[in-house]
N, C-alpha and C positions, 0 to 999 in steps of 0.2 A: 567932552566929546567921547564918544564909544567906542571901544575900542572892537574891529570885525575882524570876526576869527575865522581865517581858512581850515576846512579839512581837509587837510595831504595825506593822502596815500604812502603808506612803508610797508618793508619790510620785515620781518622779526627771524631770527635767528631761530633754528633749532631747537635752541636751548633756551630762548629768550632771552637770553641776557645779554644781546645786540639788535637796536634798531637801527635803522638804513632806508631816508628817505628813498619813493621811489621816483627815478626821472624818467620821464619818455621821451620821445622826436619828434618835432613836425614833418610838415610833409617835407621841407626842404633837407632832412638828414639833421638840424641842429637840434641838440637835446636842450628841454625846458622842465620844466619844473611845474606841476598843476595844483592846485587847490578846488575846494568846493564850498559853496556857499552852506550848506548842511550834508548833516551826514546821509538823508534819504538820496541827494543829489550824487555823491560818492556811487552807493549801494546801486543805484540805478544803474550806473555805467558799467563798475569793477566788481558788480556783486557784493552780498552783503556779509562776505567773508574777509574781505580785504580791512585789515588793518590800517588803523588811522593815526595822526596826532595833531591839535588844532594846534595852530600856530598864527601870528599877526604876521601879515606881509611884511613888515619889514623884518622881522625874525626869519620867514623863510629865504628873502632876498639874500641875506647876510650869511645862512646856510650855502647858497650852491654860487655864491657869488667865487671862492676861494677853487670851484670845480669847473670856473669856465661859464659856465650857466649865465644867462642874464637876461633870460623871456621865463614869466611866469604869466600861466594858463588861468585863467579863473573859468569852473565850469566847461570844462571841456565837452566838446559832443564825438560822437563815435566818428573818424571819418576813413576807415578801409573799405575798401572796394566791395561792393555784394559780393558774396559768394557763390556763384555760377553751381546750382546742382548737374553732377552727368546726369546726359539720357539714362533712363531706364529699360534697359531691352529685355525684350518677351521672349521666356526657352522658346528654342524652336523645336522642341519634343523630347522626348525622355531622354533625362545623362546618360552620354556614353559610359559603360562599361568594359572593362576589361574580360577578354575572353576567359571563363572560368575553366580549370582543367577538369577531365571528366577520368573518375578511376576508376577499372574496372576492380570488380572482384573475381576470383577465380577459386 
C-alpha cells in the first residue's frame, strides 16, 4: 500500500534552525492542523513562499495530538468573508490650502 504524503504548512525561524508546524482555526474558534494533497495545492492558497514539510497523517496526527489538536484539514479552501471595497469619492474641487502669508518689502 502507498503511502500519501500530506504537505503542511510551517514556519522557519530566523535563523532556520527551528521549524513550527503551522495551526489555524475553523470557523468555530477550534484550532486544526491542515495538509495538502501537492505542493501546487499549498502555493494556491498560502502562496508560493510558504514553507512546507511532507508528512503521513498519522505522523501529523501524533504531532498536534499532544497540543490539543484533533481535526486535520486536508485541502483547505479560503473561507473569510469578501472583502467589502469603501466607496470611492470624487474631490469636490481643488484641496484646500492654507492661507499663504504675504511679506512686504520695504
Amino acid at each position: 500500500m502507498a503511502r500519501v504524503v500530506w504537505h503542511v504548512p510551517v514556519t522557519v525561524s530566523g535563523t532556520g534552525g527551528t521549524t513550527a508546524l503551522r495551526l489555524f482555526r475553523l470557523r468555530d474558534g477550534r484550532r486544526c492542523a491542515v495538509g495538502f494533497s501537492s505542493p501546487e495545492a499549498l502555493a494556491a492558497l498560502l502562496g508560493p513562499a510558504q514553507p512546507y514539510t511532507e508528512l503521513a497523517e498519522p505522523a501529523l496526527r501524533d504531532l498536534v495530538a499532544p497540543l490539543g489538536v484533533d481535526t486535520l484539514v486536508l485541502d483547505p479552501r479560503l473561507v473569510a468573508p469578501p472583502v467589502a471595497t469603501p466607496p470611492v469619492a470624487a474631490p469636490a474641487g481643488p484641496p484646500a490650502t492654507a492661507p499663504t502669508a504675504q511679506l512686504q518689502h520695504r
